[in-house]
TORBA-856747 format. One record per residue (C-alpha): residue in three letters; x, y, z. Coordinates in Angstrom, 3 decimals. Last residue first. Example, Ala and Ser with C-alpha at 12.3 -4.5 7.8 and 13.67 -1.06 7.14 Angstrom:
2
tormi,X,Y,Z
ser,13.670,-1.060,7.140
ala,12.300,-4.500,7.800
//
This chain:
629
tormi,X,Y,Z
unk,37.284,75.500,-45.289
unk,35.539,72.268,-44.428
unk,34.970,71.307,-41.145
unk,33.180,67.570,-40.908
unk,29.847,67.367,-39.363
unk,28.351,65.101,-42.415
unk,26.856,68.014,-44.054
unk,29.535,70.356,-44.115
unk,30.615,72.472,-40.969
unk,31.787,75.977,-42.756
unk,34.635,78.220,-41.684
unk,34.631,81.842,-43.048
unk,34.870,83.691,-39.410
unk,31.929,86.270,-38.932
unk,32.623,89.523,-38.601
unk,33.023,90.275,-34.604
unk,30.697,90.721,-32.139
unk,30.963,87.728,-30.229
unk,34.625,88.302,-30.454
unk,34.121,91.388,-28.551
unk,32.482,89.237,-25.657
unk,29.260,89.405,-24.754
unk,29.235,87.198,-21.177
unk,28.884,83.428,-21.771
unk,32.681,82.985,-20.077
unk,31.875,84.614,-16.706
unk,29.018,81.882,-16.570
unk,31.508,79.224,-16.715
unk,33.987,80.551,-14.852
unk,31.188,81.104,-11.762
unk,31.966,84.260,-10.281
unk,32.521,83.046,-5.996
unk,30.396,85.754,-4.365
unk,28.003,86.723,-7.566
unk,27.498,83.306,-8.091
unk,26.575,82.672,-4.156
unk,23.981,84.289,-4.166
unk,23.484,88.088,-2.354
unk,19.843,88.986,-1.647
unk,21.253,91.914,0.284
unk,24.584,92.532,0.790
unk,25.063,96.426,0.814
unk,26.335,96.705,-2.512
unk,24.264,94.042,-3.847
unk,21.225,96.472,-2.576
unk,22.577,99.445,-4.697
unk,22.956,97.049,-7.777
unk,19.631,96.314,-7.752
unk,18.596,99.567,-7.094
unk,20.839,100.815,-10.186
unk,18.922,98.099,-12.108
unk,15.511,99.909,-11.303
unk,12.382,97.749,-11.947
unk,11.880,97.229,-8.189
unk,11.111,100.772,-8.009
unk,8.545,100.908,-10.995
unk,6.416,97.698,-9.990
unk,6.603,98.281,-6.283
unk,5.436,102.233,-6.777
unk,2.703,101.301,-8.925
unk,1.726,98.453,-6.767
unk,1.319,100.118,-3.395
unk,-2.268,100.433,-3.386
unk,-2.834,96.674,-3.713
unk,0.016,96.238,-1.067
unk,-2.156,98.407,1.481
unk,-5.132,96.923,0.019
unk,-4.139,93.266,1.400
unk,-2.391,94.171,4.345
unk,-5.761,96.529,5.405
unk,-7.949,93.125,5.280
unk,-8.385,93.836,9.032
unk,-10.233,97.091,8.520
unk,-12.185,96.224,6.041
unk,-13.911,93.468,8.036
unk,-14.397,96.610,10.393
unk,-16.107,99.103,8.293
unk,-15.053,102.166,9.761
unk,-15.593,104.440,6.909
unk,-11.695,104.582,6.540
unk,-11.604,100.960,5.827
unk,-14.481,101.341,3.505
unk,-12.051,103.746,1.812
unk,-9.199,101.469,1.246
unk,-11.128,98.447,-0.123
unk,-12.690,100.777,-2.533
unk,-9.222,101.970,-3.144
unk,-7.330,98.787,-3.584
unk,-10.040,97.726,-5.993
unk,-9.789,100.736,-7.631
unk,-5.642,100.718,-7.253
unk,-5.035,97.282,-8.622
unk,-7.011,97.613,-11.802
unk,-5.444,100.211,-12.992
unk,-1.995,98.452,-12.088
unk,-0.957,98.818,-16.045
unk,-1.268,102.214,-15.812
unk,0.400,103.060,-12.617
unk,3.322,101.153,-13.713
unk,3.614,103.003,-17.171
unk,2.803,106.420,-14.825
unk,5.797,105.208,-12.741
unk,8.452,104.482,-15.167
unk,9.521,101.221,-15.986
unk,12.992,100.152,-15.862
unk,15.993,99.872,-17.927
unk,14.883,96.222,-18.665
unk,17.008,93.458,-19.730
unk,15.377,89.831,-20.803
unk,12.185,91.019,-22.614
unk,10.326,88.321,-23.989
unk,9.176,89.411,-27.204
unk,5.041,88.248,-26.918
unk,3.299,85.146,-28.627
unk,-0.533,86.235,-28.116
unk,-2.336,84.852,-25.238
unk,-6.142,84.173,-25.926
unk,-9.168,85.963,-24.690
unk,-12.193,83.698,-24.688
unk,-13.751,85.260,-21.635
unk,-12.290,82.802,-19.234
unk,-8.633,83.549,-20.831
unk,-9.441,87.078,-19.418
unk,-10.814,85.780,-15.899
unk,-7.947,83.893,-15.814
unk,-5.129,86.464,-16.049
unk,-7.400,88.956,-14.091
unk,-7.249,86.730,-11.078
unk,-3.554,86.165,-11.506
unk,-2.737,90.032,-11.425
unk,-4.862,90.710,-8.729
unk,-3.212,87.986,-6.611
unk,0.156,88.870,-8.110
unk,-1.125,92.689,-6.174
unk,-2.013,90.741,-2.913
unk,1.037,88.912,-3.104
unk,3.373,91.756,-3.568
unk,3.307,93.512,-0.317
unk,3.528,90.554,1.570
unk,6.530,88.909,-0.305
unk,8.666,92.590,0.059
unk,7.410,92.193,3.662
unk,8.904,88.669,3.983
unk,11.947,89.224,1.719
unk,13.582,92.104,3.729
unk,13.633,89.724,6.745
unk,14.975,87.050,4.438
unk,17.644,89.140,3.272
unk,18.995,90.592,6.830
unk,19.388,87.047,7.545
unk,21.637,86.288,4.500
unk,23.703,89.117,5.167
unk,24.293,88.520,8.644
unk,24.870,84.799,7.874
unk,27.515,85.129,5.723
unk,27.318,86.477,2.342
unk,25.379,84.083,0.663
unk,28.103,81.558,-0.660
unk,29.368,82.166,3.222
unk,26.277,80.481,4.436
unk,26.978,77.496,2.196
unk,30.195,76.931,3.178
unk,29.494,77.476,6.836
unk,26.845,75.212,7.198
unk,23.922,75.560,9.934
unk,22.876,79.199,8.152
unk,21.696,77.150,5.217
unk,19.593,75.100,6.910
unk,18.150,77.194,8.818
unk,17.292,79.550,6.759
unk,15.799,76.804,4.241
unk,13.809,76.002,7.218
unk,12.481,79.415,8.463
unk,11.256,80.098,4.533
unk,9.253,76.738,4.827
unk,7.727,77.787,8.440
unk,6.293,81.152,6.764
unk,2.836,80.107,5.113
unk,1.876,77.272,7.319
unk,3.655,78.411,10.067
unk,1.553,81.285,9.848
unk,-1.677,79.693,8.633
unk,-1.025,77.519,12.078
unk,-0.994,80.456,14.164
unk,-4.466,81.717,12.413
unk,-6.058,78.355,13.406
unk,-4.259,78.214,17.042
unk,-5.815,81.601,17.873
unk,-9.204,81.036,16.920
unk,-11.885,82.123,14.546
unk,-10.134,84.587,12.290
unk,-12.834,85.779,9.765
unk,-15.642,85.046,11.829
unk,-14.442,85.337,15.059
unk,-14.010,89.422,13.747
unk,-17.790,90.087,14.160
unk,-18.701,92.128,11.522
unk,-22.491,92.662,12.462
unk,-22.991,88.930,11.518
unk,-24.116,89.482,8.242
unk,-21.445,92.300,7.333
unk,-19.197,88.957,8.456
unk,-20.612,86.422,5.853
unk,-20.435,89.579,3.274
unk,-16.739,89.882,4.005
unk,-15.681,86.452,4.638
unk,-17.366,85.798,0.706
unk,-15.683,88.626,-0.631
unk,-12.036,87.397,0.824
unk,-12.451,84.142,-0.124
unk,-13.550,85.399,-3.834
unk,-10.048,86.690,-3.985
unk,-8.390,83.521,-2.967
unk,-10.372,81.501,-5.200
unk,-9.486,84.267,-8.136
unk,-5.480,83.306,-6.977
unk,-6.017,79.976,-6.234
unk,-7.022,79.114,-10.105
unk,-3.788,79.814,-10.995
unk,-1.427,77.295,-9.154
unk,-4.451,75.160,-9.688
unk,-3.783,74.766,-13.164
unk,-0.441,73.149,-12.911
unk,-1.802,71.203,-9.428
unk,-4.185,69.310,-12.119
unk,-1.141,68.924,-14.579
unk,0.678,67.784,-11.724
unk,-2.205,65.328,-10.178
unk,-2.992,64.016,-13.529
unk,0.798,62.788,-13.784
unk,0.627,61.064,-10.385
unk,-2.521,59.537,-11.631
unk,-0.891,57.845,-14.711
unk,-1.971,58.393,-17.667
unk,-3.427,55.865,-19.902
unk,-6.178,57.594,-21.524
unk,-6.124,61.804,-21.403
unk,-8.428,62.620,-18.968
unk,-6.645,65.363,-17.560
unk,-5.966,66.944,-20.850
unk,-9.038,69.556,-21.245
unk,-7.697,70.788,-17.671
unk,-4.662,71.113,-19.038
unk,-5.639,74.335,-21.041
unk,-5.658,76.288,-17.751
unk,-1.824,75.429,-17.725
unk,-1.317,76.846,-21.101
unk,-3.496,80.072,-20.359
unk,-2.072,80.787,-16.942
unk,1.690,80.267,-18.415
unk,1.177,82.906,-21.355
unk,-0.346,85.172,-18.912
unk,3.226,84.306,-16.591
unk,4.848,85.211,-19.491
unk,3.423,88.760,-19.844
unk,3.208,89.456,-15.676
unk,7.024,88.457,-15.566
unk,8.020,91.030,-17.702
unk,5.936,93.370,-16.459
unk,7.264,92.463,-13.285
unk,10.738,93.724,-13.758
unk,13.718,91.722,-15.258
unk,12.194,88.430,-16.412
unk,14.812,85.300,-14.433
unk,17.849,83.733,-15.717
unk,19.010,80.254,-16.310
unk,21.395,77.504,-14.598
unk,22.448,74.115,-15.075
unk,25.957,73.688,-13.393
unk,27.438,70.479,-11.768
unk,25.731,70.659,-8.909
unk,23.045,68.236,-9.893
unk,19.481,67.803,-8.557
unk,17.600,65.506,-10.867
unk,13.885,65.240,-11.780
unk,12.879,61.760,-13.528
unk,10.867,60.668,-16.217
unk,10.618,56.729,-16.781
unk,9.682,56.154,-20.042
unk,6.064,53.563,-19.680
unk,4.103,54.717,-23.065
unk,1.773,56.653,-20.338
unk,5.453,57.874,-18.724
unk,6.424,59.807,-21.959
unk,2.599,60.688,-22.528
unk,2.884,62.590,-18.890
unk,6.047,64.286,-19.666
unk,4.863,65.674,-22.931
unk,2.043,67.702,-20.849
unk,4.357,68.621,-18.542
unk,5.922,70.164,-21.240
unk,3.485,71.442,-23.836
unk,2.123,74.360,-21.714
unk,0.725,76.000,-25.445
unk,-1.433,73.275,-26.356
unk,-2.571,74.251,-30.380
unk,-5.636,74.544,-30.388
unk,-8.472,74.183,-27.693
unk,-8.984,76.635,-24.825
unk,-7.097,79.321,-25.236
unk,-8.032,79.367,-28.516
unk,-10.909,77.381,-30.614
unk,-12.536,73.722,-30.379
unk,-10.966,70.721,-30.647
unk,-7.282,70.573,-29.795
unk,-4.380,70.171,-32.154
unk,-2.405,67.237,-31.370
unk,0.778,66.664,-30.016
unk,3.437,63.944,-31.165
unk,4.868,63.095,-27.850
unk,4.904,59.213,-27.445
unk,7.193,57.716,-30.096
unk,9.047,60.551,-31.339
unk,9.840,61.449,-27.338
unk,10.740,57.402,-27.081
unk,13.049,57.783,-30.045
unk,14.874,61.098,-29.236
unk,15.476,60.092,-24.975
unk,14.885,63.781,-23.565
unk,17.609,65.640,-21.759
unk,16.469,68.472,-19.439
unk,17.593,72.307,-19.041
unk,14.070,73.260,-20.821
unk,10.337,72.857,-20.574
unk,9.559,71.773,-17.644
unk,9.078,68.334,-17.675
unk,7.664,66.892,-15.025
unk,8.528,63.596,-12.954
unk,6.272,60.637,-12.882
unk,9.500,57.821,-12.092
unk,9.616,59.661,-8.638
unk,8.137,62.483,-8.008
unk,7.963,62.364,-4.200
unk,11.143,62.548,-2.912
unk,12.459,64.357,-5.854
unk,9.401,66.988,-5.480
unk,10.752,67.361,-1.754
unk,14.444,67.703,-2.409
unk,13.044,70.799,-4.737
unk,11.417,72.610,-2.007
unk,13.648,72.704,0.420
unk,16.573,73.120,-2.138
unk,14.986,76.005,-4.100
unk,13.893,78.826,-0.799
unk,17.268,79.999,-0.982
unk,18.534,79.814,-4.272
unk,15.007,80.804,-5.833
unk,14.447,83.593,-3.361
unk,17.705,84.738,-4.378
unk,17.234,84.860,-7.931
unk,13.445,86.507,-7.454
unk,15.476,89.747,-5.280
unk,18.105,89.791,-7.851
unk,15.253,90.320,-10.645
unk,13.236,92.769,-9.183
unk,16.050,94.676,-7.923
unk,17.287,94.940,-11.370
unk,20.328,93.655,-12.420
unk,19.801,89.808,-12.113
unk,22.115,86.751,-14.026
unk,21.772,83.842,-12.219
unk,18.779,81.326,-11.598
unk,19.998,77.675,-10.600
unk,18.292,75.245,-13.148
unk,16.843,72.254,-11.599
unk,17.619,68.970,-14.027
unk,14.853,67.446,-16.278
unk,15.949,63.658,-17.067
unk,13.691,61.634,-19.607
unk,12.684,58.908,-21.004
unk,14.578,56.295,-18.650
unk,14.424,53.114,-19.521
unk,17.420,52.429,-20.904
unk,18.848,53.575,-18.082
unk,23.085,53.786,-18.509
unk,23.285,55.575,-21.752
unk,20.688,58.118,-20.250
unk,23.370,58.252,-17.295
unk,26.222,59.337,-19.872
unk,23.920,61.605,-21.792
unk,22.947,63.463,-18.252
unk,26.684,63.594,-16.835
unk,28.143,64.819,-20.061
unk,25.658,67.787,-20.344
unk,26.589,68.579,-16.933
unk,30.417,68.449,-17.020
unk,30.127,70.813,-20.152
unk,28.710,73.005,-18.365
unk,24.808,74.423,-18.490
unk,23.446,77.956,-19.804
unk,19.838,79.006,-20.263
unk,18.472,81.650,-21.467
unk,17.047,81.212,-24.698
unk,15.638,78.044,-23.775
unk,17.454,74.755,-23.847
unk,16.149,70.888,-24.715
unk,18.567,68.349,-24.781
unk,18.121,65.909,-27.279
unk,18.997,61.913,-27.141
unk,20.206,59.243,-29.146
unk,20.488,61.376,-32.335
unk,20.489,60.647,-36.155
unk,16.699,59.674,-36.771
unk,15.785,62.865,-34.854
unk,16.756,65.110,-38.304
unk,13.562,66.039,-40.137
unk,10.715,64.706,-37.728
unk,12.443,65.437,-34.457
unk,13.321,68.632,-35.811
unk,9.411,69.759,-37.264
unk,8.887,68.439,-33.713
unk,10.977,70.884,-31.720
unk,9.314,73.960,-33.621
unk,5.876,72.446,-33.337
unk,6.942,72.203,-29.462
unk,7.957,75.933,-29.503
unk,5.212,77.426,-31.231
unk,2.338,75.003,-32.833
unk,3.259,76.391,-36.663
unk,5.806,79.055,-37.070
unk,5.407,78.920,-41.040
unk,8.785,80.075,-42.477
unk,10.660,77.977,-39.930
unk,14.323,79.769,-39.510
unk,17.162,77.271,-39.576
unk,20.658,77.083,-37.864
unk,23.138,74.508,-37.252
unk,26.709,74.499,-35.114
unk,29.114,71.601,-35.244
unk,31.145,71.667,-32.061
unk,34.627,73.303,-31.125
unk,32.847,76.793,-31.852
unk,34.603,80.113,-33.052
unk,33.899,79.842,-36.667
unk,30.096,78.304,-36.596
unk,29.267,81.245,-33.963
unk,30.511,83.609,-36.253
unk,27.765,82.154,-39.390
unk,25.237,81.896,-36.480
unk,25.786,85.535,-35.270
unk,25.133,87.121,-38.889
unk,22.339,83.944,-39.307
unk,20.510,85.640,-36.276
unk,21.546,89.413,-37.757
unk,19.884,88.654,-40.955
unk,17.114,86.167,-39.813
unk,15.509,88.668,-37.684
unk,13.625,90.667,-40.483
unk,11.705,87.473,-41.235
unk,10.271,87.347,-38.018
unk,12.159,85.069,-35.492
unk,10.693,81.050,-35.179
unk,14.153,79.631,-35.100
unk,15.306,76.683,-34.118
unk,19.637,77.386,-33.356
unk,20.966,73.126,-33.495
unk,24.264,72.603,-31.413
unk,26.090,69.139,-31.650
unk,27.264,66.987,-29.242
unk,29.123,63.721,-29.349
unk,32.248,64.623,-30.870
unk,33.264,67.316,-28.948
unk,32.259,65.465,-25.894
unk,35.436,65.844,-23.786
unk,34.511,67.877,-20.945
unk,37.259,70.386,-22.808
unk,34.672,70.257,-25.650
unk,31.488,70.230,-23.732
unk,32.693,73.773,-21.778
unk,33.694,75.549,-25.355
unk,30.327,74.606,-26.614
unk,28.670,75.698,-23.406
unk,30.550,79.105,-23.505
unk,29.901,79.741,-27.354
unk,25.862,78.990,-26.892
unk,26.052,81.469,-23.951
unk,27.420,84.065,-26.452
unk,25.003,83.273,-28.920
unk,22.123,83.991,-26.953
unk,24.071,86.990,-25.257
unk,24.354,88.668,-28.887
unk,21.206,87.496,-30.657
unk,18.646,89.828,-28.965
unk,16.070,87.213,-29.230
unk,13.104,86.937,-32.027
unk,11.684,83.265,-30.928
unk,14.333,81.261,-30.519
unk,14.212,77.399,-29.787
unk,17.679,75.814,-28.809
unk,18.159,72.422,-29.501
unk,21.382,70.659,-28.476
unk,22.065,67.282,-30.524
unk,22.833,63.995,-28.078
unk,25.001,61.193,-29.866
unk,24.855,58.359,-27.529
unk,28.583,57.172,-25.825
unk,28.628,58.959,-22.801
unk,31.674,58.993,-20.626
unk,31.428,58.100,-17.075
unk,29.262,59.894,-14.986
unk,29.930,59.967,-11.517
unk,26.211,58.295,-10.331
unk,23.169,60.704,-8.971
unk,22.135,60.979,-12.442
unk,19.450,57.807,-12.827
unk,17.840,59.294,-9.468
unk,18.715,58.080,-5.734
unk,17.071,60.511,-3.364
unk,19.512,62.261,-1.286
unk,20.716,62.039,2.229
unk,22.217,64.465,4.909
unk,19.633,63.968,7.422
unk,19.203,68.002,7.244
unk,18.639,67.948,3.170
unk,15.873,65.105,3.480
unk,13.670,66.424,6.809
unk,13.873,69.636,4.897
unk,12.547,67.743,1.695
unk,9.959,66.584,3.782
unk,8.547,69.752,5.003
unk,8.827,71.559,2.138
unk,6.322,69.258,0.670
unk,4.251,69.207,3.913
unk,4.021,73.127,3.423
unk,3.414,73.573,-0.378
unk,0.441,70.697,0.419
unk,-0.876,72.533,3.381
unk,-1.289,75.943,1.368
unk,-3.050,74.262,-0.948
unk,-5.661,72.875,1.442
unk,-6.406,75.852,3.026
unk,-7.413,77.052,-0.123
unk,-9.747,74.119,-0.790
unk,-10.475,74.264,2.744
unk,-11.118,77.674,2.560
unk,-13.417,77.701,-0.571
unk,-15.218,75.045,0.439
unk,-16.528,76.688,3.813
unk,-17.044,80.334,2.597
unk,-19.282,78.593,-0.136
unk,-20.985,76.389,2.555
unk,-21.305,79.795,4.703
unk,-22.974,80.897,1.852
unk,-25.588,79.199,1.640
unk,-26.455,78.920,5.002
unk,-25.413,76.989,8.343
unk,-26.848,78.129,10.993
unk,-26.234,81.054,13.842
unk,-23.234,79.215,15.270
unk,-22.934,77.167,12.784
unk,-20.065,79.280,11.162
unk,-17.531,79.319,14.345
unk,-17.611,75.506,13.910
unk,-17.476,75.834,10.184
unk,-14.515,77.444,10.407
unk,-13.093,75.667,12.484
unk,-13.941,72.478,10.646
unk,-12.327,74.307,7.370
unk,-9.307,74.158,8.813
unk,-9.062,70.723,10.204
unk,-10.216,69.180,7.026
unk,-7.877,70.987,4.719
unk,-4.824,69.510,7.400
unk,-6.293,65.887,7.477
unk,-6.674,65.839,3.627
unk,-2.900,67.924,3.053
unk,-1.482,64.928,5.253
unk,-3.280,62.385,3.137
unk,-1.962,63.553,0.272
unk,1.629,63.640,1.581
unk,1.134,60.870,3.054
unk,-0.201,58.731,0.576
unk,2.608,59.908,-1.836
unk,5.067,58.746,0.414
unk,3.697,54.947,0.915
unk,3.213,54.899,-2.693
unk,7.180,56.029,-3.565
unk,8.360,53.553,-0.752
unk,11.278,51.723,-2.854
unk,13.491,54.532,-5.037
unk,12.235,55.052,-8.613
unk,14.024,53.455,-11.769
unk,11.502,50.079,-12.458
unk,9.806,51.606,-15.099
unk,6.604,50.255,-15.553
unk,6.070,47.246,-18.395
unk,4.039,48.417,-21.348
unk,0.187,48.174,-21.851
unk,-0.927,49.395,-25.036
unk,-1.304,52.741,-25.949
unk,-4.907,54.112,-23.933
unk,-7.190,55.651,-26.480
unk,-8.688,59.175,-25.839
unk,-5.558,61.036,-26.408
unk,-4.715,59.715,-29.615
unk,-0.958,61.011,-30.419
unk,0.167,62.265,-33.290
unk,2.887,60.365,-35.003
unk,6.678,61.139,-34.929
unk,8.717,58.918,-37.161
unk,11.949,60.001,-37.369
unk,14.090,61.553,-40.580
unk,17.308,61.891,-40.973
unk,17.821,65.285,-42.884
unk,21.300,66.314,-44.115
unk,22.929,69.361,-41.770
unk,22.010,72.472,-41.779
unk,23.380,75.475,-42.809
unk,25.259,73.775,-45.373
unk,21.948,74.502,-48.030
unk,22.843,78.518,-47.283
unk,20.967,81.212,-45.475
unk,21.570,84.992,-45.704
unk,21.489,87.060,-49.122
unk,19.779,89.657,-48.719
unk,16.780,91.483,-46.657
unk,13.939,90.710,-49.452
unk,14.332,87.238,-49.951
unk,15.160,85.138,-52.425
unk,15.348,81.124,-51.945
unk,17.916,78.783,-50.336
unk,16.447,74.937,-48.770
unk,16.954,74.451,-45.263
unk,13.993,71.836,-44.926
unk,11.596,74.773,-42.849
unk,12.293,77.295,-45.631
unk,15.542,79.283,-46.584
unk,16.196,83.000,-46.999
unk,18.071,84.313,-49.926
//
């Protein structure tokens, strides 16, 4: 049998699988779709973000401003030289828009440095000990045709976390699934075992029609059971959090009332390839800096992103019911980058949404080789570019514009970036190639460099000035020897993500949608003529860039970073896909973190495990929670 969106039994071609118990009885919410040109009415602002949060944001804005301006006023000084033309207003805009951007990254580093070396933290709703919650909170996990075995196995470690936490009665797991038919056997195989080794009630659907993706997945919940739950904590496939987490975030949404929602900072964990380890450590590094900036910033108009975050049931019913787009794919339909999205109609109803940093273990993994992370990062570009048809959504608050805006931006810079470089070319052919034109002074290309490197310098810093957290590295040697591997690793890769990017929205500019790809989470690498084929595009442009190099022309000549990495992609892609590599660089103490120093017990416990592969134990949950034989 095989069982529609409601849970109910019918035939099927692969067996007998699902069963009416398999989920529990339906409580329905109200979830209405949401009128984006009207404003709701006018609700009271949440009064849950530290004093000073407009006096912060004006300088941080105002700081990028002054910064952009600077730039692109040497550059126009070295421009005017001959005249202003056409282009040089092009070449002029594009920089300080680019300029710009890198400015922002920078003072937003800046100031969480400032924040981690003072020694004190934003206040957020989860920054108290948690006492015990007393809101039921169900645990949603969206799957989309996973290798069940480490999905489940996670699933088994949080359970068995919550429960000695104490919460076995206040949590329950719910297993969304938008497989293929074919998946549902060994999904409800590893459901059914799940259900027999779990402290907490366990539930499991497939959706017949996989309407809308992961938020029409979440909804069609919300709408059939969200009348039963205080809260829901949103996971993806591969992420893990404690028990002591979980506990913390329903116990401080019992005390804020007016909070909407808390999104915590995963830690990433969990590399084998090169690839992988070396994206984990950057993201444990580099993290803090930049995370204890968006908290002193963000505010009460935090994002969502997607998972590792606890969402308030009634006010996500109230204010989050999507709608379908005018108009077709990428651009209308269905909106694919629903989170920040959701977080913005949470605070337009007035929820407070807030980012918290917590120690007490949120973590999730990272795509194995860049393939990997070239396929969801397509789907990202596409969702994010969508946001642009959102931004003048009524009623939403300008802090909110400016992420979705900054969303699509992230993507946009990469096709700016490469136009920069055209432009600078042609304006220097035109001036017989003079190099002024390109680099105009010495204290405008020193400031790109600190710009660009400063905010790797700082999270050095401050990690190397405490022991403890050194040591979780690998001591300082080790953590040194990292970051000087990282910056020429990061050098050689941006100009081929550039290319990647630019391609990524030049294809969803043609009409080109993103399909709803297998995420590969292992890889056993990717050989070099797969790498060479998908980097096609890499190596002509690398080549033509190459060979007017060679022909002495000198703007090509000083762009040589840029086709040198181009050129290099096939080899990057395949040799950084390598697990062995990865494991060869652990073994001399590079991009170490401090999970694989100290193994977390936790994360030791979600390994695959033989009784994760097991026959399944004959215990049901009944309808009402209770464990009947």
């Amino acid at each position: 049998m095989i069982h529609d969106a409601s849970g109910t039994a019918s035939a099927s071609p692969w067996g007998p699988i699902a069963t009416p118990g398999d989920m529990p009885a339906e409580t329905p919410a109200m979830m209405p779709l949401q009128v984006l040109e009207e404003a709701p009415a006018p609700t009271r602002p949440p009064r849950t973000s530290p004093h000073g949060m407009t006096e912060r944001r004006l300088l941080l804005v105002l700081g990028t401003l002054i910064i952009g301006t600077f730039g692109a006023g040497e550059i126009t000084r070295s421009l005017s030289s001959d005249g202003i033309q056409a282009i040089d207003v092009i070449l002029m805009a594009l920089f300080f828009a680019l300029f710009g951007w890198i400015a922002f990254g920078f003072l937003n580093a800046f100031a969480g440095f400032l924040l981690l070396v003072s020694g004190r933290s934003v206040p957020t709703p989860a920054a108290a000990p948690a006492a015990k919650p007393v809101g039921r909170t169900a645990i949603l996990l969206p799957i989309h045709n996973e290798e069940v075995e480490p999905v489940f196995a996670r699933l088994r470690a949080m359970s068995r976390s919550i429960a000695a936490a104490g919460g076995v009665h206040l949590f329950e797991l719910f297993i969304l699934s938008d497989s293929k038919p074919e998946r549902e056997v060994p999904e409800h195989k590893a459901f059914r075992r799940l259900r027999g080794l779990s402290p907490l009630p366990v539930w499991y659907r497939r959706r017949l029609v996989n309407e809308a993706r992961k938020p029409g997945n979440i909804a069609d919940w919300v709408r059939r059971h969200g009348g039963s739950f205080d809260y829901m904590m949103v996971l993806d496939a591969d992420s893990l959090m404690s028990g002591a987490a979980v506990m913390r975030l329903a116990a401080a949404m019992d005390r804020h009332p007016q909070v909407g929602l808390l999104q915590t900072i995963p830690m990433v964990i969990g590399g084998e390839t090169l690839f992988a380890r070396w994206q984990q450590f950057c993201a444990r590094l580099y993290g803090p800096v930049f995370s204890a900036g968006l908290l002193w910033w963000s505010g009460a108009e935090a994002s969502f992103w997607g998972h590792n975050a606890i969402i308030r049931t009634a006010a996500f019913a109230e204010a989050c019911g999507l709608p379908k787009l005018a108009g077709p794919e990428p651009f209308g339909g269905h909106i694919m980058s629903h989170d920040m999205f959701e977080a913005a109609l949470l605070r337009r109803r007035g929820w407070a949404c807030h980012m918290v940093a917590m120690q007490d273990g949120t973590y999730e993994e990272y795509p194995p080789t860049f393939v990997e992370h070239a396929q969801r990062d397509r789907r990202w570009c596409q969702g994010n570019l969508q946001h642009l048809r959102v931004l003048d959504t009524a009623g939403v608050h300008w802090v909110n514009r400016l992420q979705l805006l900054m969303g699509a931006s992230a993507y946009l810079t990469s096709p700016l970036w490469l136009l920069l470089l055209g432009v600078s070319a042609i304006v220097a052919a035109h001036s017989e190639g003079e190099i002024q034109i390109i680099a105009p002074s010495g204290w405008l290309l020193a400031l790109t460099i600190v710009l660009l490197f400063a905010p790797k310098f700082m999270a050095l810093g401050w990690m190397l000035a405490d022991p403890v957290r050194r040591q979780g590295f690998g001591g300082g040697r080790a953590l040194t020897k990292s970051v000087l591997a990282d910056i020429p690793l990061s050098a050689l890769v941006a100009p081929m993500m550039m290319m990647t990017q630019s391609l990524a929205v030049i294809d969803i500019l043609r009409g080109r949608k993103s399909g709803w790809a297998v995420q590969n989470r292992v890889s056993d690498g990717v050989s070099m003529s797969d790498a060479a084929r998908a980097s096609r595009p890499h190596l002509i442009l690398g080549a033509v860039m190459a060979t007017a190099a060679i022909l002495g022309w000198q703007p090509a000549i000083w762009m040589s970073p840029i086709f040198a990495g181009l050129l290099a992609s096939p080899l990057l892609v395949a040799w950084t896909s390598r697990a062995s590599i990865g494991h060869a660089s652990a073994r001399r103490r590079y991009f170490m973190i401090p999970e694989e120093r100290r193994p977390n017990p936790l994360i030791r416990d979600a390994q695959v495990s033989p009784e994760d592969l097991g026959e399944p134990v004959e215990t049901r949950w009944g309808s009402t929670g209770e464990v009947t034989a």
